[in-house]
Backbone as JSON Lines, residues from 0, in Angstrom:
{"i":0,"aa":"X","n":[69.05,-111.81,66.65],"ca":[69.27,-112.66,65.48],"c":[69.56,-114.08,65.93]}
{"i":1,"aa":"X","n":[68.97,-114.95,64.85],"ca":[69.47,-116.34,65.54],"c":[70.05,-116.85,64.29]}
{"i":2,"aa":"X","n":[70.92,-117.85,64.35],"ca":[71.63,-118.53,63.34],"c":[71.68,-120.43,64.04]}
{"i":3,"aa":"X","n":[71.47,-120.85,62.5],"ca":[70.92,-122.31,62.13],"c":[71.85,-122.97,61.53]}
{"i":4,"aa":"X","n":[72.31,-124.01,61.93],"ca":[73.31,-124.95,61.17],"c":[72.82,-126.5,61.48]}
{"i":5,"aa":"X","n":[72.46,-126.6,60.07],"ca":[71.88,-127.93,60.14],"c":[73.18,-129.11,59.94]}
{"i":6,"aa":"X","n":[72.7,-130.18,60.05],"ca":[73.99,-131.35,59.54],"c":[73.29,-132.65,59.56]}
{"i":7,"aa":"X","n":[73.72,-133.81,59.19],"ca":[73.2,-134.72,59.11],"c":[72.83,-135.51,57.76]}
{"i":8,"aa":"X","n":[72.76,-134.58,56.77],"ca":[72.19,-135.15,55.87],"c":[73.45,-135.89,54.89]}
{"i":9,"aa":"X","n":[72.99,-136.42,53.91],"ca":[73.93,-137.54,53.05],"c":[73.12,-138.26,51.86]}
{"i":10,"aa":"X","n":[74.0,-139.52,51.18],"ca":[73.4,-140.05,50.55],"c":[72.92,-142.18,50.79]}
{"i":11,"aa":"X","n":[71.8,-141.86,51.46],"ca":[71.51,-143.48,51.93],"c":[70.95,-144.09,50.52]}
{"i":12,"aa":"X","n":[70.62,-145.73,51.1],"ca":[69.71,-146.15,50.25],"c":[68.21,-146.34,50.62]}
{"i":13,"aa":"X","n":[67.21,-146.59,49.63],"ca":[66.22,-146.59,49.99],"c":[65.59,-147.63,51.03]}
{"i":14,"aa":"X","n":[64.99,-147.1,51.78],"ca":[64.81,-147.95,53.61],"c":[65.8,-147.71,54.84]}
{"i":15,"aa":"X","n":[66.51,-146.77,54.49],"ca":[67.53,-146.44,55.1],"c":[67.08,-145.58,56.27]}
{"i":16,"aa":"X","n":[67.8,-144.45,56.97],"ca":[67.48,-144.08,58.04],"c":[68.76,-143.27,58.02]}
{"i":17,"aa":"X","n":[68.44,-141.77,58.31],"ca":[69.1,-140.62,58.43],"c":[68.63,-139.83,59.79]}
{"i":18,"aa":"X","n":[69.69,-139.26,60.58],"ca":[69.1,-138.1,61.38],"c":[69.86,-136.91,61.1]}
{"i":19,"aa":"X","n":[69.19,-135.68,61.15],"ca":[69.41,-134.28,60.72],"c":[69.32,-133.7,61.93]}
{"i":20,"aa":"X","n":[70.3,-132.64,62.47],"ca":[70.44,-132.03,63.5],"c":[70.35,-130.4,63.0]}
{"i":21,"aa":"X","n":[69.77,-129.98,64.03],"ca":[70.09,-128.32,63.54],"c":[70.4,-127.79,65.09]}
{"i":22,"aa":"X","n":[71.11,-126.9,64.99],"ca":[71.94,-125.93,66.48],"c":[71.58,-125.01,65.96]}
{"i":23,"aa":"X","n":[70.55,-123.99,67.11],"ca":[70.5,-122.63,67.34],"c":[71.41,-122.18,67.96]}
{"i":24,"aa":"X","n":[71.75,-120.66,67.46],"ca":[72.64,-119.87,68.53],"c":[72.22,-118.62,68.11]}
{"i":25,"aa":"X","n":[72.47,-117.41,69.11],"ca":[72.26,-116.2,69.14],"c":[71.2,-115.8,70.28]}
{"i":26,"aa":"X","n":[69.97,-115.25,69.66],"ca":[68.95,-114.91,70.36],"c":[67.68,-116.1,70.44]}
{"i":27,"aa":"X","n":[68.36,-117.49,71.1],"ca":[67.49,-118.46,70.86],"c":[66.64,-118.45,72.3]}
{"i":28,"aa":"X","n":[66.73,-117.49,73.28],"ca":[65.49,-117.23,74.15],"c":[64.12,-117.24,73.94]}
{"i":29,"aa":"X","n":[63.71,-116.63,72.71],"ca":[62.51,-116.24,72.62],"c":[62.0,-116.9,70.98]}
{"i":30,"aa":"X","n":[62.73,-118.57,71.39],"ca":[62.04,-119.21,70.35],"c":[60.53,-119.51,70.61]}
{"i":31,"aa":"X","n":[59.97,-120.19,69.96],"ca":[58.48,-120.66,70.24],"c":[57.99,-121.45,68.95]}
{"i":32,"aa":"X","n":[58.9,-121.9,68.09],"ca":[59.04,-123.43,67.61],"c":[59.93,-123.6,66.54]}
{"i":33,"aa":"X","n":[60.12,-124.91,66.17],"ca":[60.9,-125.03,65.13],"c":[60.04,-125.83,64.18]}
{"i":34,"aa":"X","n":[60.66,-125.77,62.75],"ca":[60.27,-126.48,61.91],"c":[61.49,-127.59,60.52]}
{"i":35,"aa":"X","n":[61.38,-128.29,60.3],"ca":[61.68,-128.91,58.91],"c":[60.89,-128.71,58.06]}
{"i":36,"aa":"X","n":[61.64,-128.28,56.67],"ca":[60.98,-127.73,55.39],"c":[61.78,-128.58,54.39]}
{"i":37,"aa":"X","n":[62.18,-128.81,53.14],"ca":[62.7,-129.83,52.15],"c":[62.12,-129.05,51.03]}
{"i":38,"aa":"X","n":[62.87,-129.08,49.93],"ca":[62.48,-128.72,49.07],"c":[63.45,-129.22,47.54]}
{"i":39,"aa":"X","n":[63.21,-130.05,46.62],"ca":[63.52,-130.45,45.37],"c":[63.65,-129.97,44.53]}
{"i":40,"aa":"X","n":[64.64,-130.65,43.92],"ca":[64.87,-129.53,42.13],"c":[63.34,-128.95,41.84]}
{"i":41,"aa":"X","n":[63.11,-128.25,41.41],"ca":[61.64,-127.61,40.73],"c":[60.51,-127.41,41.36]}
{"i":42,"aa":"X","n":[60.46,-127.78,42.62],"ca":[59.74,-127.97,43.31],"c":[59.64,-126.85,44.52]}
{"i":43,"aa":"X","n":[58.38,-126.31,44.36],"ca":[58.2,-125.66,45.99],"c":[58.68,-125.94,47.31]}
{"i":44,"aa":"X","n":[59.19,-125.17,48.1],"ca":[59.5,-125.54,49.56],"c":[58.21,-125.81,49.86]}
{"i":45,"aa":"X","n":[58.26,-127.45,50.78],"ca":[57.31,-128.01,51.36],"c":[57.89,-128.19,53.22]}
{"i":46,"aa":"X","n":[56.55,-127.99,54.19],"ca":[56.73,-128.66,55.37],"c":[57.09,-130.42,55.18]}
{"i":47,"aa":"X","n":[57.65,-130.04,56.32],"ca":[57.71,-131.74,56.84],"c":[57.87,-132.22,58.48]}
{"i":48,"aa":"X","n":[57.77,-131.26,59.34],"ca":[57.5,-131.29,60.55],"c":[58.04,-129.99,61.42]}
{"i":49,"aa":"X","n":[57.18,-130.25,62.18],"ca":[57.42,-129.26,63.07],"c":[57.35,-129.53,64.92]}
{"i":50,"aa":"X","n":[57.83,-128.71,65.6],"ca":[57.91,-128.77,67.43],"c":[57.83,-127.8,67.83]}
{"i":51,"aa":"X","n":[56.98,-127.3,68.6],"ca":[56.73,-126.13,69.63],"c":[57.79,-126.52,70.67]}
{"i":52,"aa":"X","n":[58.19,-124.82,70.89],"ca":[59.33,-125.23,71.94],"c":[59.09,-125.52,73.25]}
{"i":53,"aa":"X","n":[57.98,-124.94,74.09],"ca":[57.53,-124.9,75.14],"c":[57.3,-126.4,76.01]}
{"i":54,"aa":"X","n":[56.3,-126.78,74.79],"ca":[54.81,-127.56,74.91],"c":[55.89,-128.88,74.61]}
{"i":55,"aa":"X","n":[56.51,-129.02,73.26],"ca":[57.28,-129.88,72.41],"c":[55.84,-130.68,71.48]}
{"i":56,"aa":"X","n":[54.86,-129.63,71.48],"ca":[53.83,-130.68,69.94],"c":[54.43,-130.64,68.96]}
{"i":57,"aa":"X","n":[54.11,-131.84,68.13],"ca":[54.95,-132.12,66.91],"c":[53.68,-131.86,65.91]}
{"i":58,"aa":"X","n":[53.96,-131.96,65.27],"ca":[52.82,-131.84,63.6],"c":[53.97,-132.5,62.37]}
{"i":59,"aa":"X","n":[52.97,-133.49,61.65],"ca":[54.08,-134.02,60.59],"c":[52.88,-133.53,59.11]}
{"i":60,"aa":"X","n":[54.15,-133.66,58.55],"ca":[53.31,-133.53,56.9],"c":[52.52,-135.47,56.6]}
{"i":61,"aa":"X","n":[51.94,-135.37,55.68],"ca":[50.85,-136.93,55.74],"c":[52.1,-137.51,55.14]}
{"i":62,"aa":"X","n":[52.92,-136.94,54.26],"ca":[53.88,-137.84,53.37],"c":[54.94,-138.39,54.24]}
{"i":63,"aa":"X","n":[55.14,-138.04,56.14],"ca":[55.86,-138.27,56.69],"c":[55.77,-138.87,57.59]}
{"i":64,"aa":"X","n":[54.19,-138.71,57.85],"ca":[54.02,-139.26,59.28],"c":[54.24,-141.37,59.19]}
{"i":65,"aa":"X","n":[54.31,-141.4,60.65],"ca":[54.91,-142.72,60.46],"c":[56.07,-143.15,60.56]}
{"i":66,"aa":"X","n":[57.45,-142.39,59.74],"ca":[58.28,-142.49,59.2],"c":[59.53,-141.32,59.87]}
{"i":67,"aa":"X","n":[59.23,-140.5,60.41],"ca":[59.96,-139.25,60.36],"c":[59.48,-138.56,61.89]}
{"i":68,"aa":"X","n":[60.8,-138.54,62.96],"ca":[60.23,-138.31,63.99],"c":[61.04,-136.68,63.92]}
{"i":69,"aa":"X","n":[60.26,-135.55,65.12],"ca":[60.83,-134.85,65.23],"c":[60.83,-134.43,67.03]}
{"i":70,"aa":"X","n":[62.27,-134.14,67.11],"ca":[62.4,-133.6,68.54],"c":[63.18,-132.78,68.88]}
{"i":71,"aa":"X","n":[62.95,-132.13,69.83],"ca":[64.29,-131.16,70.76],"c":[64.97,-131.49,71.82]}
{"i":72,"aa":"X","n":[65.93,-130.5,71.75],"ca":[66.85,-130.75,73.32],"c":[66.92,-129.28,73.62]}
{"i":73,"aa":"X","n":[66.23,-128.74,74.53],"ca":[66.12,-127.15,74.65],"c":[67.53,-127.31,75.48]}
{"i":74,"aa":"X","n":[68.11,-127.78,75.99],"ca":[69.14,-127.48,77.04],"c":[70.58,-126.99,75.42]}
{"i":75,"aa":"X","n":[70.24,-127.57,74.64],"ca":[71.25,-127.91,73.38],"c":[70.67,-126.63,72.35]}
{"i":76,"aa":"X","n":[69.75,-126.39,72.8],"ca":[69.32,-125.29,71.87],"c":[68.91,-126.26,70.13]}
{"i":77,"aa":"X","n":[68.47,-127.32,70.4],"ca":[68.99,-128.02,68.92],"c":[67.76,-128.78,68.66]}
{"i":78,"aa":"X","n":[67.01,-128.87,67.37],"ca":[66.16,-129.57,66.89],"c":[66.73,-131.14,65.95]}
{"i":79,"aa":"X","n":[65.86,-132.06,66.11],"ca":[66.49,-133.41,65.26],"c":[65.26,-133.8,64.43]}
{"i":80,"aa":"X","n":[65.63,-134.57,63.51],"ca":[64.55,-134.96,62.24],"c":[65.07,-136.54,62.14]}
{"i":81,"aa":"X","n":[65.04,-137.32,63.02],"ca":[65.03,-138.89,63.07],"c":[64.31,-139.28,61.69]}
{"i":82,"aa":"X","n":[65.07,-139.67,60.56],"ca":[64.12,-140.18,59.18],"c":[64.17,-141.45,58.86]}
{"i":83,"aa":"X","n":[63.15,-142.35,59.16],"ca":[63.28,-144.0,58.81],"c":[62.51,-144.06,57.97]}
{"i":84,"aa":"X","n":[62.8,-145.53,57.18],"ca":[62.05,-145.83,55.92],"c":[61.94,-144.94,54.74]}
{"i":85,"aa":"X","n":[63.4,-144.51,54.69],"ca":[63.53,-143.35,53.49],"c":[62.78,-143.91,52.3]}
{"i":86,"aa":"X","n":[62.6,-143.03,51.65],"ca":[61.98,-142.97,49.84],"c":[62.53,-142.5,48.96]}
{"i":87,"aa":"X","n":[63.26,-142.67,47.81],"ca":[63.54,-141.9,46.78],"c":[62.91,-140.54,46.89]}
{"i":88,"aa":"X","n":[61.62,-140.68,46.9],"ca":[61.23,-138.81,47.14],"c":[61.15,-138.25,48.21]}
{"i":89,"aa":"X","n":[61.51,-138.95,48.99],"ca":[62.3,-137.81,49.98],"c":[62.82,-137.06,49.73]}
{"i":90,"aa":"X","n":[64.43,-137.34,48.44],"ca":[65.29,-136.69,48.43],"c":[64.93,-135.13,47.96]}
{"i":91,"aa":"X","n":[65.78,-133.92,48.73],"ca":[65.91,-132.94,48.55],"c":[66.34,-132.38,49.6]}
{"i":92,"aa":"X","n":[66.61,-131.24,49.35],"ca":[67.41,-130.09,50.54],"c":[66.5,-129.85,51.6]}
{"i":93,"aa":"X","n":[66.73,-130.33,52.96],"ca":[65.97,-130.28,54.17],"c":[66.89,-128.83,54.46]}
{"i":94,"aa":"X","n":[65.95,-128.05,55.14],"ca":[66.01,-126.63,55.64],"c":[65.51,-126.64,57.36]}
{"i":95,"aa":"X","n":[66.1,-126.38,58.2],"ca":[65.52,-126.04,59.56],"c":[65.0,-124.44,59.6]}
{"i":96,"aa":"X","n":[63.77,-124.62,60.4],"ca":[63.18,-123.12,60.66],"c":[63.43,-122.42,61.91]}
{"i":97,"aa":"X","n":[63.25,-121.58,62.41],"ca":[62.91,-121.37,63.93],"c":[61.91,-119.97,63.54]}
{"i":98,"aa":"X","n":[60.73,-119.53,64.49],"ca":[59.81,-118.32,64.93],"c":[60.29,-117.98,65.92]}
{"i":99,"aa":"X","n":[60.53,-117.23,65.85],"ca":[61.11,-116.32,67.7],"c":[59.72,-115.29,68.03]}
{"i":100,"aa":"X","n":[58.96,-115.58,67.64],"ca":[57.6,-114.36,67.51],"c":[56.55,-115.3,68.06]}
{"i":101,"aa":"X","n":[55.68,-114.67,68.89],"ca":[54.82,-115.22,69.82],"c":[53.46,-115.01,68.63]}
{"i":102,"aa":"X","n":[53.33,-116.51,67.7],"ca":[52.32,-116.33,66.83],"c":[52.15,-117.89,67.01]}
{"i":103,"aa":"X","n":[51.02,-118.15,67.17],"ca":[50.55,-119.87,67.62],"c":[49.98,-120.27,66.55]}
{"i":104,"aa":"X","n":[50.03,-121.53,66.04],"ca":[49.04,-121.97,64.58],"c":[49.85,-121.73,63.53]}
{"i":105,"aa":"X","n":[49.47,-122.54,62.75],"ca":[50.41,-122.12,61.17],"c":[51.13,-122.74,60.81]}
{"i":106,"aa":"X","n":[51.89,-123.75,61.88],"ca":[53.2,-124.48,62.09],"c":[53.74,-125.05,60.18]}
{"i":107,"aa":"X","n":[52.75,-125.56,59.92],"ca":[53.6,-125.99,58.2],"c":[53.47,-125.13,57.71]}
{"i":108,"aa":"X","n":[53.04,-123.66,57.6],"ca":[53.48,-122.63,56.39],"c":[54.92,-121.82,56.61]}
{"i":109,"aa":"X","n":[55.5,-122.18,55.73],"ca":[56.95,-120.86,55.77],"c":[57.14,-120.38,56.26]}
{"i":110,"aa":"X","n":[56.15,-119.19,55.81],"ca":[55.9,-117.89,56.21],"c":[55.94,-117.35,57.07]}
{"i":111,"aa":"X","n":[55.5,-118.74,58.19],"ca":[55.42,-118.33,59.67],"c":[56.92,-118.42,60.48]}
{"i":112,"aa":"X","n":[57.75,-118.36,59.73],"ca":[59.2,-118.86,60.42],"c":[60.41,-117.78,59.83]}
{"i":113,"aa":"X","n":[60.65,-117.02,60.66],"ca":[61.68,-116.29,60.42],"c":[63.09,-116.24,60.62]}
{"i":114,"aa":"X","n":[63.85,-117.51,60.81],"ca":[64.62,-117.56,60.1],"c":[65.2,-119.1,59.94]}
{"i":115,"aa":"X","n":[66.57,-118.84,59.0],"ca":[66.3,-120.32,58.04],"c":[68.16,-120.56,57.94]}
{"i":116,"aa":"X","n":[68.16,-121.77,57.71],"ca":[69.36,-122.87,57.8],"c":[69.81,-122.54,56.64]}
{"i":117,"aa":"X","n":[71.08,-123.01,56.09],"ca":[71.69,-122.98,55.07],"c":[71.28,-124.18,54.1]}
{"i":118,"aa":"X","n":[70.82,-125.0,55.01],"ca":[70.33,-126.62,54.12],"c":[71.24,-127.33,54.1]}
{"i":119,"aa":"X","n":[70.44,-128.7,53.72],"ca":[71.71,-130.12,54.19],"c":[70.89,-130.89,53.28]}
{"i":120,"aa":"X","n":[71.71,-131.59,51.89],"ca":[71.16,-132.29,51.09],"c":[70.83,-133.77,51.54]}
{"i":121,"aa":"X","n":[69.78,-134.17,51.3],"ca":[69.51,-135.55,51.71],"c":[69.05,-136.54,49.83]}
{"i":122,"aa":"X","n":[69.62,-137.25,49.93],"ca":[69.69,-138.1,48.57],"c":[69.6,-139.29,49.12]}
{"i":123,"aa":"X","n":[68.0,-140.23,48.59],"ca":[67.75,-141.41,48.45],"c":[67.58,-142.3,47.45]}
{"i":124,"aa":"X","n":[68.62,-143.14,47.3],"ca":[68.65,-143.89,45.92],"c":[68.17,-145.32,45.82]}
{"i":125,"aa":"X","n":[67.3,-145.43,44.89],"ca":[66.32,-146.42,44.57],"c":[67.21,-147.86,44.52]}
C-alpha cells in the first residue's frame, strides 16, 4: 500500500505562483510514475501532468503546458507541481496519483493510477 499527502495548495491571485508537494510512503519501491489530476465543482477529474519515475518524462495537459512544471525527488519519495501564471480556472482540488504497476502509456487517464491523495484546494482569484 502506498499513502499520499499532498500540501501546498491555497488561495493566490491571478498571475500568481503556487507549488504543491506530495510525499509517498509505504510501498513506494515499485512506483513507475506519478501524476497531477484537479478537478472543479461539477466538473470531471481532469489530468494535468504527469512524471515517470525511472526515466523522469513529464507529459502536461495543453491547458498547462508552459505554465506548470512537474518534478521529483526519488531520494524524498516526493512529487512537485511548480504552478506559474495561475488562472482563475485553474482553481480546483489538485489530487496526486502514483501506479506502482508496471503498465507504460496512458499517463493522463485516471484509471491508470492506483492510488490517490486526499487533495489540496487551490483557489485563483480574478
Amino acid at each position: 500500500q502506498v499513502q499520499l499527502v499532498e500540501s501546498g495548495g491555497g488561495l493566490v491571485q491571478a498571475g500568481g505562483s503556487l507549488r504543491l508537494s506530495c510525499a509517498a510512503s509505504g510501498r513506494t519501491f515499485s512506483t513507475y510514475a506519478m501524476g497531477w489530476f484537479r478537478q472543479a465543482p461539477g466538473k470531471e477529474r481532469e489530468f494535468v501532468a504527469a512524471i515517470t519515475w525511472s526515466g523522469g518524462i513529464t507529459y502536461y495537459a495543453d491547458s498547462v503546458k508552459g505554465r506548470f512544471t512537474i518534478s521529483r525527488d526519488n531520494a524524498k519519495n516526493t512529487v512537485y507541481l511548480q504552478m506559474n501564471s495561475l488562472k482563475p480556472e485553474d482553481t480546483a482540488i489538485y489530487y496526486c496519483a502514483v501506479r506502482t504497476y508496471a503498465v507504460y502509456g496512458e499517463y493522463g487517464s485516471p484509471y491508470k493510477y492506483n492510488h490517490w491523495g486526499q487533495g489540496t484546494q487551490v483557489t485563483v482569484s480574478s
